[in-house]
C-alpha positions in Angstrom: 34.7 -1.4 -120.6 31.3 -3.4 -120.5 28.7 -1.9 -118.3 27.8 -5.1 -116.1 31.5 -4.0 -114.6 30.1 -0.9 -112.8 26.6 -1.1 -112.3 24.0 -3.8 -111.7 20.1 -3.3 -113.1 17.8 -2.6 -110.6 14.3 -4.4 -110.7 12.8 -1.2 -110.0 14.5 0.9 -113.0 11.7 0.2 -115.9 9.2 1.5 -114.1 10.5 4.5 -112.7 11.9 5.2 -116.5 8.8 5.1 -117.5 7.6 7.5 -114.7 9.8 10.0 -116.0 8.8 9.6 -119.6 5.5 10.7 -118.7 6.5 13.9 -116.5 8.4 14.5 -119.9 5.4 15.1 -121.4 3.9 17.0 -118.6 7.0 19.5 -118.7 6.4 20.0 -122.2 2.7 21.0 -121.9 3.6 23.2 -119.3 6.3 25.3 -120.9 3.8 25.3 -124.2 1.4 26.7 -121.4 3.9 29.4 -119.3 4.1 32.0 -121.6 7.7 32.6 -120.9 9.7 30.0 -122.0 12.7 31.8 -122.3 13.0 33.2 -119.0 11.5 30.2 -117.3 14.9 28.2 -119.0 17.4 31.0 -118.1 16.2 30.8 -115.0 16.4 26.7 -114.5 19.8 27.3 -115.8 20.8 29.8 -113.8 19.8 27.7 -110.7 22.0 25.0 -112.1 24.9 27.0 -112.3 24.7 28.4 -108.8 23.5 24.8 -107.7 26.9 23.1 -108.7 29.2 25.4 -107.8 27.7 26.0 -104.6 27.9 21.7 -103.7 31.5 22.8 -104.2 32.2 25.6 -102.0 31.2 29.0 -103.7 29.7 31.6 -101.4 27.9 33.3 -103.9 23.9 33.5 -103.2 21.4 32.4 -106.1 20.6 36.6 -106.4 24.5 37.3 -106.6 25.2 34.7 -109.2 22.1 35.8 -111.7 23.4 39.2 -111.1 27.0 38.2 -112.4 25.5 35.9 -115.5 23.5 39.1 -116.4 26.7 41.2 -116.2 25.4 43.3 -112.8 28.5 44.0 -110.8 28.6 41.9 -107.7 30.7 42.1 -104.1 32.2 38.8 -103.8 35.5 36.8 -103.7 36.9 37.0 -107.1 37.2 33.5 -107.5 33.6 32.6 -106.9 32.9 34.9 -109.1 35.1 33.4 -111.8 33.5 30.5 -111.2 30.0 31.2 -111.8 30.9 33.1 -115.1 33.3 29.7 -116.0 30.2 27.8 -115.6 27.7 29.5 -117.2 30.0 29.6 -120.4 30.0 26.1 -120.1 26.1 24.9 -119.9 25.8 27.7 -122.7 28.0 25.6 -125.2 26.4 22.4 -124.3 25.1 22.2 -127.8 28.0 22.4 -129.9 30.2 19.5 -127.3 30.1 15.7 -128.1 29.3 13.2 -125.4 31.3 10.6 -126.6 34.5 12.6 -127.4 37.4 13.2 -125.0 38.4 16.5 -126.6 35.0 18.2 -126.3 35.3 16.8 -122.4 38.6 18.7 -122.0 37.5 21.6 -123.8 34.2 21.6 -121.4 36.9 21.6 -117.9 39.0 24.2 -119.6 35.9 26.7 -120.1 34.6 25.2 -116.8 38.6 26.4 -114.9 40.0 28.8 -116.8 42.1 30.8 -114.8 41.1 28.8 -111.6 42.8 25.4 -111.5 46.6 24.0 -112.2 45.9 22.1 -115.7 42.7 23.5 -116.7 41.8 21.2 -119.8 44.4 18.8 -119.3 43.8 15.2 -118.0 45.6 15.6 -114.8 49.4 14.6 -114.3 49.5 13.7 -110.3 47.6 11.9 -107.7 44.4 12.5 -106.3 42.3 11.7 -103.2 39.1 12.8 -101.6 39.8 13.0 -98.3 37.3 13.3 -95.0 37.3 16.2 -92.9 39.2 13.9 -90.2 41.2 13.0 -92.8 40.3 9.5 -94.0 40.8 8.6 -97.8 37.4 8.4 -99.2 38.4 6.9 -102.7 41.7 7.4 -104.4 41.5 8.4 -108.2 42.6 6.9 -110.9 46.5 6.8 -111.5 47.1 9.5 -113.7 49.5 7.4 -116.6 45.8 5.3 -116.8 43.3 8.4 -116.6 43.5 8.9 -121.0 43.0 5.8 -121.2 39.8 4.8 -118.8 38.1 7.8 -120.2 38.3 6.3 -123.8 37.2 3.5 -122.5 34.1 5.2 -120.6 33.1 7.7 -123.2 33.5 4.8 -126.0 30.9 2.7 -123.9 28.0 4.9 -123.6 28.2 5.5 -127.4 28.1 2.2 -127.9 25.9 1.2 -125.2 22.1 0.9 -125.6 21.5 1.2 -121.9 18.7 4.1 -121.8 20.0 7.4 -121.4 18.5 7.8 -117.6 20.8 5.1 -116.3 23.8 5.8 -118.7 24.2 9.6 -118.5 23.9 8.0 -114.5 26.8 5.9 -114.9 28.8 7.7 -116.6 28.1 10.9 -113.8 29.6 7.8 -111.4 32.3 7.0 -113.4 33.7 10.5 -113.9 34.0 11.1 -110.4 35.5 7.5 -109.8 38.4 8.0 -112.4 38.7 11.7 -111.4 40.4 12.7 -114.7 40.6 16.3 -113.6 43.1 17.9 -111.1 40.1 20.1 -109.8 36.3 20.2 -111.1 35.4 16.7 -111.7 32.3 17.5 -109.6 31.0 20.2 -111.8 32.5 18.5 -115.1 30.2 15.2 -114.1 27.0 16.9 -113.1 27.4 19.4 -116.6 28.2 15.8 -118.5 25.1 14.3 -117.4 22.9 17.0 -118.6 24.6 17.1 -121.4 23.8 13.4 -122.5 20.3 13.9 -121.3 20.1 17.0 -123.6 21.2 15.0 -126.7 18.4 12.4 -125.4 15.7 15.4 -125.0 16.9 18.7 -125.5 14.6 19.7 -122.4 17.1 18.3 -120.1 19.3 21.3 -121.2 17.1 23.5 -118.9 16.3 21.4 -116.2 17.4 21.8 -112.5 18.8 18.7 -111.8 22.2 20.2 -110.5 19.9 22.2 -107.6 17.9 19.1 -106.1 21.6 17.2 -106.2 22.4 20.4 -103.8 19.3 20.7 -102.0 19.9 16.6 -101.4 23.8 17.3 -100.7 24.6 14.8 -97.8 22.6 11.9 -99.9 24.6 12.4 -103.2 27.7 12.2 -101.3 26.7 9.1 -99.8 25.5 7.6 -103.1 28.5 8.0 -104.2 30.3 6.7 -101.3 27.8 3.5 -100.8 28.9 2.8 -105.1 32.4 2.0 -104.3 32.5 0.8 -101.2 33.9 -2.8 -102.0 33.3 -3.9 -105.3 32.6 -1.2 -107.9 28.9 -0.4 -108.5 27.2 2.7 -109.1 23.6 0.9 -108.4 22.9 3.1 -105.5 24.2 6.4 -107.2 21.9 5.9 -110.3 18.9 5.3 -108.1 19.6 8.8 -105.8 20.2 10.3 -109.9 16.5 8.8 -110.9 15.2 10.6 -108.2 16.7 13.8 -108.5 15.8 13.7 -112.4 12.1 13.0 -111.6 11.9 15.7 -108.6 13.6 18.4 -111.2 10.7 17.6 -113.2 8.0 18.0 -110.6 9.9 21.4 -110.0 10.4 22.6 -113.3 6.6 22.2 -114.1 5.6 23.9 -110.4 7.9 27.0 -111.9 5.7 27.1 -115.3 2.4 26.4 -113.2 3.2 29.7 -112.0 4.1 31.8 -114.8 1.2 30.8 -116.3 -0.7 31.8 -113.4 0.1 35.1 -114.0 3.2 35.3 -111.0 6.4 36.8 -111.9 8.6 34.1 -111.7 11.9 35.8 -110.7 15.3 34.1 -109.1 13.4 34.2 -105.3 10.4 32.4 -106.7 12.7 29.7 -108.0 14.6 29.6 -105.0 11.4 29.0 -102.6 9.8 26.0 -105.1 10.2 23.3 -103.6 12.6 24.1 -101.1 12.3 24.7 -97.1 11.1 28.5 -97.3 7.9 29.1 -95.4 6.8 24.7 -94.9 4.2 24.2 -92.6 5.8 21.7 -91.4 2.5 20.4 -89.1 1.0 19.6 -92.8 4.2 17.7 -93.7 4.1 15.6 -90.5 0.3 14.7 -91.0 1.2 13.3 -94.6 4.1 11.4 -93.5 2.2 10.0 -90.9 -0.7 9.2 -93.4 1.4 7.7 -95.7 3.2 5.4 -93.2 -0.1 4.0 -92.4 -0.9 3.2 -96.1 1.4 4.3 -98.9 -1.0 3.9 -101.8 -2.6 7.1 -101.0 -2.9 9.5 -103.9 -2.5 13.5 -103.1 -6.3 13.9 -103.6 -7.0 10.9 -101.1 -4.5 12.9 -98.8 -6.6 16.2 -99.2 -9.8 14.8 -98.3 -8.1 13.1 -95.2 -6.6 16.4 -93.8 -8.8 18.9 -94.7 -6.8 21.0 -97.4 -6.7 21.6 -100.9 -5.3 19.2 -103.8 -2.8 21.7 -104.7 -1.4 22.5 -101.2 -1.1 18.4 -100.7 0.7 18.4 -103.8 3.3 21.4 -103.1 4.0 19.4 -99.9 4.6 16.4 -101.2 7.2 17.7 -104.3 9.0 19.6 -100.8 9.3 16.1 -98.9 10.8 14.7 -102.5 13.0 17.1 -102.9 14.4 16.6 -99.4 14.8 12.9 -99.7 12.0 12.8 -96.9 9.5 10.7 -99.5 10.0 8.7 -102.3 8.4 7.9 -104.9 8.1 3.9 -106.6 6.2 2.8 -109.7 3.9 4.8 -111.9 1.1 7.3 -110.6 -1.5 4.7 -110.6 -0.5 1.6 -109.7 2.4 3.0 -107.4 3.1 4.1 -103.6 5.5 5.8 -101.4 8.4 5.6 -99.0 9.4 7.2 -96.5 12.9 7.6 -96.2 14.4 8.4 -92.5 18.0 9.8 -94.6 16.8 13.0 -96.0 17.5 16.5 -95.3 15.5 17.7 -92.5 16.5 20.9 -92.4 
């Protein structure tokens, strides 16, 4: 399977690669400076965890899932519990699994399912189809006699591939939900797969909350995915909503160690209020949206001097708007400027 068969490069890719290179650098300077790295990791990875299994239906808050990882007995529907522990177990052996081999993906859906799905670690034996709410086939999976096969065939390109690990891990994401090996959990097996080949790019990804923007931006994933095989197979537009939920986990992950080393105790609410719409003045959003549609080269200090607040506050706003697909971001921090998108979550 050749990659030019499911996705087509995107102009704007190198730039915004490099753009995430460089918050690399920031995240690691900021964990070096947080004086907790191991809580400020559990915690990104318990947000994950509750993150994907909540796109896919569990009821469980964020406080009720880090009380079942921590073993706290929790009031809930047994399965969601289930679920959370599954996953959980899963991130937590993302060391020891392979990429590139098919076994380590079944053995990742049977510790993601066990005891919750018909063939839990099996490539499934019947036909699938996502379906609408008014009943419209979305996409029809793979027929199951080929399913083995096409995941060879996927897993053996991206270890062959040199396409950087950004776009591949990207693809691949795609490609797992196109086949749709699995019965059941091909959502949560493809969001853990693509942290997992970002981790064996730079072991940072292993903590980082990329699975809680993709939630927090629910609607546009689902459309990414939807606008990448409409027609013709290609996962262009998912791997440009993925760049920009990789770089906005970024941005958040280093907002969460600005703040333990400032002293604040970082604990699951903290998490939960970074970046997402819990106390937005939403007057200071509209006046930089409004600013930036007049000219979107402005920096976040130009933006501070025009309205009258600090750097800092500009800057909290602005990862908010990202993280909602309100504003995005193109080219480096220099030499860049910003979009504003009418498709994100308002909420």
């Amino acid at each position: 399977m050749s990659a030019n068969k499911f996705y087509t490069e995107s102009p704007s890719w190198h730039e915004r690669i490099g753009s995430i290179h460089a918050l690399l650098e920031r995240v690691k300077i900021s964990e070096e400076q947080s004086g907790d790295v191991l809580r400020l990791r559990k915690l990104n990875r318990i947000m994950s965890v509750h993150a994907s299994t909540a796109i896919e239906g569990n009821r469980l808050t964020l406080g009720q899932a880090a009380d079942v990882i921590n073993g706290i007995p929790v009031r809930g529907p047994p399965k969601d519990i289930m679920e959370v522990q599954n996953a959980w177990t899963a991130y937590s052996k993302m060391a020891d699994l392979n990429p590139w081999n098919a076994d380590d993906l079944l053995k990742a859906h049977s510790l993601m399912t066990d005891g919750l799905v018909e063939e839990s670690g099996s490539f499934r034996s019947v036909d699938v189809a996502i379906v609408r709410s008014d009943g419209a086939v979305m996409h029809r999976g793979a027929a199951p006699s080929n399913v083995p096969r096409l995941t060879e065939e996927l897993l053996g390109w991206g270890s062959k591939s040199e396409a950087h690990p950004l776009i591949k891990s990207s693809a691949v994401h795609f490609m797992i939900e196109y086949i749709h090996p699995f019965r059941d959990g091909n959502g949560r097996i493809g969001r853990l797969w693509q942290t997992l080949i970002l981790s064996k790019w730079n072991p940072l990804f292993e903590w980082m909350p990329v699975e809680t923007l993709v939630r927090h931006n629910q609607a546009l994933y689902y459309r990414a995915l939807q606008d990448s095989h409409s027609g013709e197979t290609d996962c262009r537009p998912f791997v440009d909503f993925m760049l920009d939920a990789i770089e906005n986990s970024l941005h958040k992950y280093v907002d969460i160690a600005a703040k333990t080393a400032d002293g604040i105790d970082v604990g699951v609410n903290v998490g939960v209020n970074v970046g997402v719409n819990v106390g937005v003045n939403v007057g200071v959003k509209s006046d930089i949206l409004l600013n930036l549609e007049r000219d979107p080269t402005l920096s976040a200090k130009d933006l501070a001097a025009r309205l009258n607040k600090s750097q800092r506050t500009v800057e909290r706003h602005i990862r908010e708007l990202r993280e909602q697909g309100r504003l995005l971001r193109r080219g480096s921090d220099k030499s860049g400027y910003w979009i504003i998108s009418e498709k994100g979550d308002r909420t």
